[in-house]
Phi, psi and omega in degrees: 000136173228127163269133184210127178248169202305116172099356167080015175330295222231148162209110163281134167205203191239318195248152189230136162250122174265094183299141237178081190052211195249034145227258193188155144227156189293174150223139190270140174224137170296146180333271234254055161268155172264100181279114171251155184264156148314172169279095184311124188222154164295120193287160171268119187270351157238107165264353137331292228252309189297311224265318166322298209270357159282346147278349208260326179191099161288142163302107164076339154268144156294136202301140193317300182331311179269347181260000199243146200200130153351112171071036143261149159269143198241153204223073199243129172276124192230144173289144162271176220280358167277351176288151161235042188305122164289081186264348166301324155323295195279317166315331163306278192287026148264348201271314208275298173313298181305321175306320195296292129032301169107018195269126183284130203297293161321324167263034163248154171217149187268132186243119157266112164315059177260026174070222176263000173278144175338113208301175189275125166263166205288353156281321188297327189279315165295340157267012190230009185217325171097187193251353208267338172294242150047278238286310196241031177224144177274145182256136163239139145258123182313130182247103214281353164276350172280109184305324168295354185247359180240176232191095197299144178235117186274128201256242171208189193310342197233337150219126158333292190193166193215154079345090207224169192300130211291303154332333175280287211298305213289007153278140189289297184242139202256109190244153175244132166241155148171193148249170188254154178191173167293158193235108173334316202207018177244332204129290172208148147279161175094183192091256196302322189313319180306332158286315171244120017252355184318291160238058176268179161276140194305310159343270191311311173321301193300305188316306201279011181237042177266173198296275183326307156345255224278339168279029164284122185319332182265347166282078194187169205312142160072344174297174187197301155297130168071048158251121177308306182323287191306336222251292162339291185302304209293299180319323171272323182291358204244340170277359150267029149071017190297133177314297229200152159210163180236073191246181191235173170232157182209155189247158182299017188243005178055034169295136130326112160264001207180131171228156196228102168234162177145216177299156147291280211317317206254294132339286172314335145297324182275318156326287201304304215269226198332323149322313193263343170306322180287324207255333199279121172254145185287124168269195158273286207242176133278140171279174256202289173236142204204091145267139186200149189233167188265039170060038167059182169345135321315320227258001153269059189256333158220178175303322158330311188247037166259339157344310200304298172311294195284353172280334195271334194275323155313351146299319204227033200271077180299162176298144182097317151355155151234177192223147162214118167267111170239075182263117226281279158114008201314326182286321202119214196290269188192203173299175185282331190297324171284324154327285206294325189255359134341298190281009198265337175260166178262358186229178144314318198301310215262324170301306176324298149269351132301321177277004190274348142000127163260136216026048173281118190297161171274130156249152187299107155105006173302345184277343162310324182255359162292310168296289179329343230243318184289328162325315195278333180277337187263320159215166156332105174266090200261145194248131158245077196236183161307303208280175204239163185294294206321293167344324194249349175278017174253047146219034172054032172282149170257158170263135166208114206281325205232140191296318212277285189314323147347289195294308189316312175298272179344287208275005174290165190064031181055043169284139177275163199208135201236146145212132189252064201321321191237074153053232176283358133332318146224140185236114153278136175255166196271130146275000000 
């Protein structure tokens, strides 16, 4: 049977496709599960042109075109390959305006955000940049440990000062790209995030991702006011003065729904505003069971950033719960550090109350395994992935080799059942 409310809310059925790396598995779910969906939004059909013209009249700026001048250096910030940023898209016409401009070609360099992640490889900068980029503009990557590529930057009242990439600051004109979507713990993505943590210092990240940080009641999906993170991350990018940002909305087929240039601050609200029209969906109840993927291919590529997924599916969770996660996982856990300290407790519980410790330091990736390790205390989590039991019960995982037999177990006795085909894409709210 299939049911449908306004906007394609609810669909009942017996098969589902569960995006999965870079295909999909079917799943049997009982009739009357709620598969919730994105807000069905028209995708944009030239986005070449939508992206001109959104430098062209601009939010809250003078059009890119006027702001950019013969000898200047220009600095444009891009998400690394965990991102599913169309940047062969968006980048062409921000490249051709500043050239057009008189911005010397040599002086422009493409900066990759990569925070604290691992640096880009050279298959990768072609699939997140295209070759036509790649071959004729230089690409850097942030290294958020190298003391020598960064630069204190004195901020305001809520951070002292920060340490952010030298290249950046040392440019005339500051472009931020990314897209907006919902955020475990910042709120949204895209703004600010392209400075912090994208090319900040490790130190300053770990400040801004720390246990009081991401366990502030207001640090979760879709907040904004009073969420520390976000308010933070906005604030220091907005004391470096950035020329111009470019972030985009993207629907679950990684459709352009939307493009945002301009002020940050002013742009980035208008993003926000459209992001949350698409994700946020109305539930009845918490659910029993919640199946949910980290949307394939980049952002299931390990458990790390599928973290993401089982924090938003846990929104449509009862206590008690189980979560079935279905993420492809091809890299593995993650980095080691998230590894090692995932594997350092014997329980979620027993991580927590470390980090919860009065003067227990923040360490890199501890906020990933903060989260999962607060999910977890609320409910049961089963990984349906690449990876083998042992593997996933050394990150306090239940193993579930086949989706459908999962389900099968879980969902007996007329357990009610959510399944959130495209992730952090829809965050449920209780109506």
């Amino acid at each position: 049977m299939i049911r449908q409310a306004s906007a394609e809310l609810y669909t009942h059925r017996m098969k589902v496709q569960l995006p999965y790396g870079e295909g999909a598995i079917e799943a049997t779910v009982p009739d009357n599960a709620t598969v919730l969906l994105p807000e069905a939004v028209p995708a944009i059909a030239h986005v070449n042109a939508a992206v001109r013209g959104a430098i062209a009249a601009p939010i809250g700026r003078p059009a890119l075109s006027r702001m950019a001048r013969a000898g200047d250096k220009a600095c444009i910030v891009v998400s690394d390959v965990t991102r599913p940023v169309p940047n062969a898209v968006i980048l062409p016409p921000v490249l051709e305006t500043l050239e057009a401009a008189g911005v010397r070609r040599e002086d422009i360099v493409i900066l990759v955000g990569t925070g604290l992640h691992r640096g880009s490889r050279e298959d990768e900068r072609r699939r997140f940049l295209g070759e036509a980029i790649l071959s004729r503009y230089r690409v850097v990557d942030h290294d958020a440990r190298d003391a020598s590529s960064l630069v204190f930057h004195a901020t305001g009242p809520r951070t002292v000062g920060v340490h952010l990439n030298r290249e950046y600051l040392n440019a005339d004109i500051r472009i931020l790209t990314g897209f907006v979507e919902p955020h475990l713990f910042a709120g949204y993505s895209g703004g600010g995030k392209a400075v912090l943590p994208a090319i900040a210092g490790a130190a300053d990240i770990m400040a801004n991702h720390d246990a009081r940080m991401v366990g502030h009641p207001k640090s979760t999906w879709c907040v904004t006011h009073g969420n520390p993170i976000f308010e933070q991350m906005r604030d220091v990018a907005l004391t470096t003065s950035p020329s111009f940002i470019v972030n985009v909305t993207l629907d679950e087929r990684k459709r352009v729904t939307g493009v945002f240039a301009g002020e940050l601050a002013a742009a980035h609200d208008a993003a926000i505003a459209q992001a949350g029209r698409q994700a946020l969906r109305p539930i009845p109840h918490l659910y029993d069971v919640v199946v949910v993927t980290n949307m394939g291919y980049p952002a299931d590529l390990n458990l790390y950033q599928s973290v993401k997924a089982m924090s938003v599916a846990a929104q449509a969770c009862a206590p008690g719960g189980s979560i079935v996660l279905v993420a492809e996982c091809r890299e593995g856990l993650g980095g080691p550090e998230y590894v090692d300290l995932m594997r350092s407790e014997r329980s979620p519980a027993a991580l927590l109350d470390r980090f919860g410790r009065a003067g227990h330091a923040t360490v890199h990736d501890q906020w990933q395994v903060q989260v999962q390790a607060m999910v977890q205390a609320r409910c049961d989590v089963w990984l349906c992935s690449t990876l083998d039991r042992a593997t996933a019960e050394s990150a306090h995982l239940r193993w579930g080799g086949d989706v459908d037999a999962v389900l099968g177990e879980l969902a007996s006795g007329g357990k009610s059942v959510c399944v959130l085909p495209y992730g952090q894409l829809t965050v449920p709210v209780v109506a």
